[in-house]
C-alpha positions as CSV (number, residue, x, y, z in Angstrom):
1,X,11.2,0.4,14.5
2,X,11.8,-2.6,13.0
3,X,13.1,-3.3,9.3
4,X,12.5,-6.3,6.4
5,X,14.0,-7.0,3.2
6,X,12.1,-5.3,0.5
7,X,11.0,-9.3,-1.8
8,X,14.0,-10.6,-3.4
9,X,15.7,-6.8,-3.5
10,X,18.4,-5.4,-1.1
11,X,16.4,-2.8,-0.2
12,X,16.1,-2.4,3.7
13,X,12.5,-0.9,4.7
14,X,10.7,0.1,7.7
15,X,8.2,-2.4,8.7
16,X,6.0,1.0,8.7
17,X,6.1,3.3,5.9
18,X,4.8,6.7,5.6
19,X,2.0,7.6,3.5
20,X,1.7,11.2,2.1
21,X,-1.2,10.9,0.0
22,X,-3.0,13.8,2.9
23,X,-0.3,16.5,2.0
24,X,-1.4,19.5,-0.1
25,X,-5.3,20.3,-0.6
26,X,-7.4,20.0,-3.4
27,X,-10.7,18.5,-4.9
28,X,-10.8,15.5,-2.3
29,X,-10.5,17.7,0.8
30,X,-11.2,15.2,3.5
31,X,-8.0,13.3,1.9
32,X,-6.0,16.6,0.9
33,X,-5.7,18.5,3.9
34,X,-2.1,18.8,5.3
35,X,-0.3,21.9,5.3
36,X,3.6,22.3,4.7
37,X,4.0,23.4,8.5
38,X,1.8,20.4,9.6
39,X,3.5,17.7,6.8
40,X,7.1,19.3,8.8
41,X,5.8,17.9,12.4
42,X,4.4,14.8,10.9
43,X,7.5,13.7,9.1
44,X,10.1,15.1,11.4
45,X,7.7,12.3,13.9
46,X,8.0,9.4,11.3
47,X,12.2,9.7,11.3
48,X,12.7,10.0,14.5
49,X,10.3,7.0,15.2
50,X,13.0,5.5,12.4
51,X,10.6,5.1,9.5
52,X,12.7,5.0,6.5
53,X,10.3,4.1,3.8
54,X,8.0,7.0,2.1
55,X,5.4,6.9,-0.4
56,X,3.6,9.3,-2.5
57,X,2.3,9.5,-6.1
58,X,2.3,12.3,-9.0
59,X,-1.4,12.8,-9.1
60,X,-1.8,13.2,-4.9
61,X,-3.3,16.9,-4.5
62,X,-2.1,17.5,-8.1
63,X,1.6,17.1,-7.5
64,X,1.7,19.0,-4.5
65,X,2.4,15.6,-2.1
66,X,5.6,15.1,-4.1
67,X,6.6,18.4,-3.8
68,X,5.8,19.1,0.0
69,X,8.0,15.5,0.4
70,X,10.4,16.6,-1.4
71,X,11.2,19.7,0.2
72,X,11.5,17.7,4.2
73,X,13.1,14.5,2.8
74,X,15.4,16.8,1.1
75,X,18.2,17.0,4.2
76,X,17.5,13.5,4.1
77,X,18.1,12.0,0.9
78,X,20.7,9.9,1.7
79,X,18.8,8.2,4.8
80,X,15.7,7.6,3.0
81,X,13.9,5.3,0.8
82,X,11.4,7.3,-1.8
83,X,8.5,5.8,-3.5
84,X,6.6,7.1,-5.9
85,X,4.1,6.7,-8.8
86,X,2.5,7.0,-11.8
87,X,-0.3,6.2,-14.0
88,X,-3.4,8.1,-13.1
89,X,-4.6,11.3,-14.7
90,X,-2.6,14.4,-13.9
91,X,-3.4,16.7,-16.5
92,X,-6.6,17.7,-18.4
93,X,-4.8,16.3,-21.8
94,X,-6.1,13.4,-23.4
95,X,-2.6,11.6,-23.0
96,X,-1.5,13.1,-19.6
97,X,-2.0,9.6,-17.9
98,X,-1.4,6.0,-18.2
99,X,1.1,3.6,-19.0
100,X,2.9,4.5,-22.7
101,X,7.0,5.5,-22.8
102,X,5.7,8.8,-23.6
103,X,3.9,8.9,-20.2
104,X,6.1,7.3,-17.9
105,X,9.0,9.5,-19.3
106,X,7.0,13.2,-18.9
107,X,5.8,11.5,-15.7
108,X,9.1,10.2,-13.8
109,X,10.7,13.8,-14.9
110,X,8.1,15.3,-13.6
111,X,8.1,14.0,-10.0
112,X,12.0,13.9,-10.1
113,X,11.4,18.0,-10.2
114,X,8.9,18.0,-7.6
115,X,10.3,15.7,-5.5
116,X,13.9,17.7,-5.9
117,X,15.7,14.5,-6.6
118,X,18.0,13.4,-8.9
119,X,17.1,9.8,-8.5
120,X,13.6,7.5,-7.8
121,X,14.1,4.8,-5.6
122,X,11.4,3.2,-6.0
123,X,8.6,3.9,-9.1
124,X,5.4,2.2,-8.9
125,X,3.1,2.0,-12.3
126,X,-0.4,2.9,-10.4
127,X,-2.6,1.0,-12.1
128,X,-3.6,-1.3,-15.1
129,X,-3.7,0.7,-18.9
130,X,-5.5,-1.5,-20.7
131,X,-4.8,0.9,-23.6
132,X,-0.8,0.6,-23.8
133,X,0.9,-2.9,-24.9
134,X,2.4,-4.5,-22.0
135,X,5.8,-4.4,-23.8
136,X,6.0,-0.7,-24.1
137,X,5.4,0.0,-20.5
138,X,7.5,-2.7,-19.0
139,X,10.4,-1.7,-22.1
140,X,10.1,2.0,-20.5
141,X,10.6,1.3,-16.9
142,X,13.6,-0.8,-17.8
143,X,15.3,2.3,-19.8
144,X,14.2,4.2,-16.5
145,X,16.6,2.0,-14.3
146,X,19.0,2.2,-17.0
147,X,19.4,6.0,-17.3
148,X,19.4,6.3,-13.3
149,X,16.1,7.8,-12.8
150,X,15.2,4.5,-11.2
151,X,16.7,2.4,-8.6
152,X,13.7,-0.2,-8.6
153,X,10.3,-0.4,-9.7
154,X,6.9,-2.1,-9.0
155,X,3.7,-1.9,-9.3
156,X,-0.1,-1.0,-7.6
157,X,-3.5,-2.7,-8.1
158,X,-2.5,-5.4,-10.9
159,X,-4.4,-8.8,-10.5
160,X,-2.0,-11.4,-10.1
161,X,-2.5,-13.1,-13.9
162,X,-1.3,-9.9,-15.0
163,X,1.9,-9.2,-12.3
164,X,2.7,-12.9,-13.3
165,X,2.9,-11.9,-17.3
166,X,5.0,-9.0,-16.4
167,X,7.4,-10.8,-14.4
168,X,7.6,-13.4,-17.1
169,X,8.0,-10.8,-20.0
170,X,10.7,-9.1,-17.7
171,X,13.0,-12.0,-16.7
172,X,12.8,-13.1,-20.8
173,X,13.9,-9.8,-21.9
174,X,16.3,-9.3,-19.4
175,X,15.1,-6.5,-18.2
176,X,14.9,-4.8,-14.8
177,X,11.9,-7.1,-12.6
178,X,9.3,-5.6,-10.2
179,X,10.6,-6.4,-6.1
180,X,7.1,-5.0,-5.4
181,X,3.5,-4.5,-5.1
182,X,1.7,-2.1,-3.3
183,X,-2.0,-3.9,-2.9
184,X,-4.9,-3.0,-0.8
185,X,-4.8,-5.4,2.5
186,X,-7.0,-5.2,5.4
187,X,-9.1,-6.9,7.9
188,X,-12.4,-5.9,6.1
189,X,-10.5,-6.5,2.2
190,X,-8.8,-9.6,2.4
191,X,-9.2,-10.4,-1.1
192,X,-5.4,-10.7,-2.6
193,X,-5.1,-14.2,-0.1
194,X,-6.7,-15.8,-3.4
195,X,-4.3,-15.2,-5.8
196,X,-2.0,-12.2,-5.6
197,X,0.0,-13.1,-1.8
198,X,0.6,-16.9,-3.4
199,X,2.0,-15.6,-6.4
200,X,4.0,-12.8,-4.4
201,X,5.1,-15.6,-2.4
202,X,6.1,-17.9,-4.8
203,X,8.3,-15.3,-6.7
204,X,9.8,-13.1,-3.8
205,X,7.9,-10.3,-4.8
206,X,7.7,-8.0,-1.7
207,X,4.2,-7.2,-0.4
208,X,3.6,-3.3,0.7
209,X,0.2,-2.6,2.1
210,X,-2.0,0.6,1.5
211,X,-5.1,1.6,3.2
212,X,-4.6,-0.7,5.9
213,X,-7.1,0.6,8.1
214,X,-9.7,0.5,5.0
215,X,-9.9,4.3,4.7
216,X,-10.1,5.2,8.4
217,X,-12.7,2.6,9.0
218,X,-10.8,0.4,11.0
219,X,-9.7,2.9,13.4
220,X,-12.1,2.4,15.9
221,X,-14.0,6.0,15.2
222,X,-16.7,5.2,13.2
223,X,-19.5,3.7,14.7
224,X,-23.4,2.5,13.6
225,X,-24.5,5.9,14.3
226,X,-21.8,8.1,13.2
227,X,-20.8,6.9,10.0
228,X,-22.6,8.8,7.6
229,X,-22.0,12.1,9.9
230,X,-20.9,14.7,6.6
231,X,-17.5,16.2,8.8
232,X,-16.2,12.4,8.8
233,X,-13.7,11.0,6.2
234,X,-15.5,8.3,5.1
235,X,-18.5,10.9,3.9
236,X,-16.4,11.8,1.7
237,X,-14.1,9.2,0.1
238,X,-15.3,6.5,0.7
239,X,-14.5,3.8,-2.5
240,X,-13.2,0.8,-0.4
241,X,-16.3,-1.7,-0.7
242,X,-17.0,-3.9,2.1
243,X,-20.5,-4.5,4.1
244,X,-20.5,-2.2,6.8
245,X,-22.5,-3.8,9.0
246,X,-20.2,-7.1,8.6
247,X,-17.3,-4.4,8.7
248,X,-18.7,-3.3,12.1
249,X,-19.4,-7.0,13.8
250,X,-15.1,-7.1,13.2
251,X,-15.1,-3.7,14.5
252,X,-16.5,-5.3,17.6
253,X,-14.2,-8.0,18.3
254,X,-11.6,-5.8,17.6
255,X,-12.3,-3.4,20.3
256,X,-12.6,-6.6,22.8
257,X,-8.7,-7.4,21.7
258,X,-7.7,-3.4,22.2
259,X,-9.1,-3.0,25.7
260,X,-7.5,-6.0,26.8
261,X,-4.1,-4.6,25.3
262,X,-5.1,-1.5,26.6
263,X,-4.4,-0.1,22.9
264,X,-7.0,1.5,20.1
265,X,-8.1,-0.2,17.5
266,X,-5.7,1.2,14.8
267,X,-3.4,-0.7,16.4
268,X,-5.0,-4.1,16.6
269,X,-5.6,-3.6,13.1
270,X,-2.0,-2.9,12.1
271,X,-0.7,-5.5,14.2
272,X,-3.0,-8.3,12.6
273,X,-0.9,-7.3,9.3
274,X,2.2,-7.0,11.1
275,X,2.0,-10.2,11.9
276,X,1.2,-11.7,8.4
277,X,4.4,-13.3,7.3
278,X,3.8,-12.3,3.5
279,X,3.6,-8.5,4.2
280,X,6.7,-6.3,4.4
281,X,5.6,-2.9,5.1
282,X,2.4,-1.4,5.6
283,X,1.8,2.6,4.7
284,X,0.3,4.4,7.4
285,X,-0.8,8.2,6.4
286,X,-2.0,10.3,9.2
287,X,-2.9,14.0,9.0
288,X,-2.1,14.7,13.3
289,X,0.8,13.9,15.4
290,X,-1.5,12.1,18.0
291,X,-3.0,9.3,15.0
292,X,1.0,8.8,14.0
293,X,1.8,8.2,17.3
294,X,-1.0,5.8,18.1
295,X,-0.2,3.8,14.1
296,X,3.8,3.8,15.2
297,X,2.8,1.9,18.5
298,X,1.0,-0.9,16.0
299,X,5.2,-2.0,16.0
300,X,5.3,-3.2,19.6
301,X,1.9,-4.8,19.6
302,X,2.1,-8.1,19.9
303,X,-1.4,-10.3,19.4
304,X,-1.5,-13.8,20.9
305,X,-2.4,-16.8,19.0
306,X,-5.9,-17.1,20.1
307,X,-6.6,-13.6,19.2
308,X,-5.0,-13.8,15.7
309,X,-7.4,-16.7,15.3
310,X,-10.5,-15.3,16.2
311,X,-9.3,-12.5,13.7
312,X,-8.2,-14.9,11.2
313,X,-11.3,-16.9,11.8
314,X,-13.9,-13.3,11.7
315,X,-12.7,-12.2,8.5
316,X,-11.5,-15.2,6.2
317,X,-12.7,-14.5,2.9
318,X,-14.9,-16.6,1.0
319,X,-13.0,-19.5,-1.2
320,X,-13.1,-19.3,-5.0
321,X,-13.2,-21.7,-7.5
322,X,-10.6,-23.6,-8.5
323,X,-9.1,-22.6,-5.7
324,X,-11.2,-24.3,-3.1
325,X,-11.0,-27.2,-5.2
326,X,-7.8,-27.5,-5.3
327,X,-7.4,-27.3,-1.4
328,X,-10.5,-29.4,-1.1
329,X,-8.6,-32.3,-3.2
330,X,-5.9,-32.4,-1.0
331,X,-8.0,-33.6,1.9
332,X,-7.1,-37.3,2.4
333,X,-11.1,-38.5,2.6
334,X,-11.6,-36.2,-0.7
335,X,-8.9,-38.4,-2.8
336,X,-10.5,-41.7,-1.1
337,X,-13.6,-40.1,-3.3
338,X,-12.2,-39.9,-6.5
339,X,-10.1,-42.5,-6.5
């Protein structure tokens, strides 16, 4: 395994992190569908492999991700890095979700129980809540990291206009500042390039990937004909929008790369992230020992150049405005133009 600084933190993570979203069971149950006994093999596999870095959130399987973690990281505590988070619905009550102090208080206690833990070391806000001032929640996760419920904290699925205005409000309070953002990234969604990875850049804000393999789609099982086959994942959670049939050209040339690597496509997948210097650590979840073992393998893939361009080339997303102006001004002939 290898290991990366966590942004501008001193937290030390696993290139590869394990995801435990599948653990439990529950309304979603081609995503919920790991049993204690099978979670035991699967993360017993992840430490020995020297993964470090584990994520889950308070509203996976209704709490029962958290508590099925808890219980194997427990003999571990010391040697492991746990994140969690909150924000999404976990209760039928009108306020049991969100971002306000109330929320994120109930919430963190919560998962410290579940997760059997006396400490967070990493909390992750979910989401967006357009409905609590930006103040309260960012004033909450500071106390948080005061009281010692919270080593460090970050955040999921913000555009970058609003991460920036966080950061901002946080380093003029002096108040504790996210070192992370957990962002969907793949080969078919390469959409945070625009604005969210420059931003991350430009502020040290460590990058941690979810869904790398776009829900299972980029793992070389699905195929024209199979897709919409109703025992598959993707029949049943599948929210990632991309075109398919784009999605399955890449699918192609990614399959050309794997045989001559003599690897799955998973792993070509994995690897093209690996190799993106802005990303730390990238979650894999798997609900067998076999698809672990073929995602932990991702690590000693190495892509050449020419095949990280063709990638690179395959799937670059489309410009937007201002930001292909901007680049587009910075072309010699272009200032000529306007000058």
């Amino acid at each position: 395994m290898k290991y990366v600084q966590l942004g501008k933190s001193g937290l030390i993570v696993s290139r590869l992190a394990f995801g435990a979203m599948t653990f439990g069971s529950g309304k979603i149950p081609s995503v919920y569908k790991v049993s204690q006994d099978q979670a035991k093999e699967l993360v017993g596999q992840a430490l020995e492999a020297g993964i470090n870095f584990f994520d889950t959130a308070d509203a996976y399987a209704d709490g029962q991700s958290e508590e099925i973690l808890g219980r194997l990281l427990g003999p571990h505590r010391k040697e492991v890095i746990i994140a969690t988070k909150a924000g999404n619905r976990v209760g039928s009550g009108l306020i049991e979700t969100g971002l306000s102090r109330k929320h994120l208080f109930s919430a963190c206690d919560a998962s410290l129980a579940r997760l059997n833990t006396d400490y967070i070391d990493l909390y992750i806000v979910h989401k967006a809540d357009p409905f609590t001032p930006l103040e309260e929640t960012l004033e909450a996760l500071n106390d948080l990291v005061r009281l010692g419920k919270v080593r460090y904290i970050g955040y999921s699925n913000r555009p970058a206009w609003m991460a920036a205005q966080a950061l901002q409000m946080q380093r003029e309070r002096g108040w504790a500042t996210f070192i992370n953002g957990q962002m969907y990234y793949s080969l078919v969604g390469r959409d945070i390039e625009h604005d969210t990875v420059p931003f991350m850049k430009n502020n040290n804000v460590g990058l941690t990937v979810w869904s790398p393999l776009a829900g299972g789609f980029l793992s070389g099982k699905y195929t024209r004909d199979n897709l919409n086959d109703p025992n598959n994942r993707l029949s049943g959670f599948d929210f990632l929008p991309h075109d398919k049939e784009w999605g399955f050209t890449i699918l192609d040339t990614i399959r050309d790369i794997a045989r001559d690597h003599d690897v799955i496509p998973a792993q070509v997948s994995l690897a093209w992230l690996l190799e993106q210097a802005h990303v730390d650590s990238v979650l894999v979840g798997s609900s067998k020992p076999s698809q672990l073992e073929n995602n932990l393998a991702a690590v000693e893939l190495k892509l050449t150049s020419e095949e990280i361009r063709v990638l690179e080339q395959l799937t670059r997303p489309q410009p937007l405005y201002p930001n292909w102006f901007t680049t587009m001004t910075l072309d010699s002939q272009v200032i000529e133009a306007f000058k």
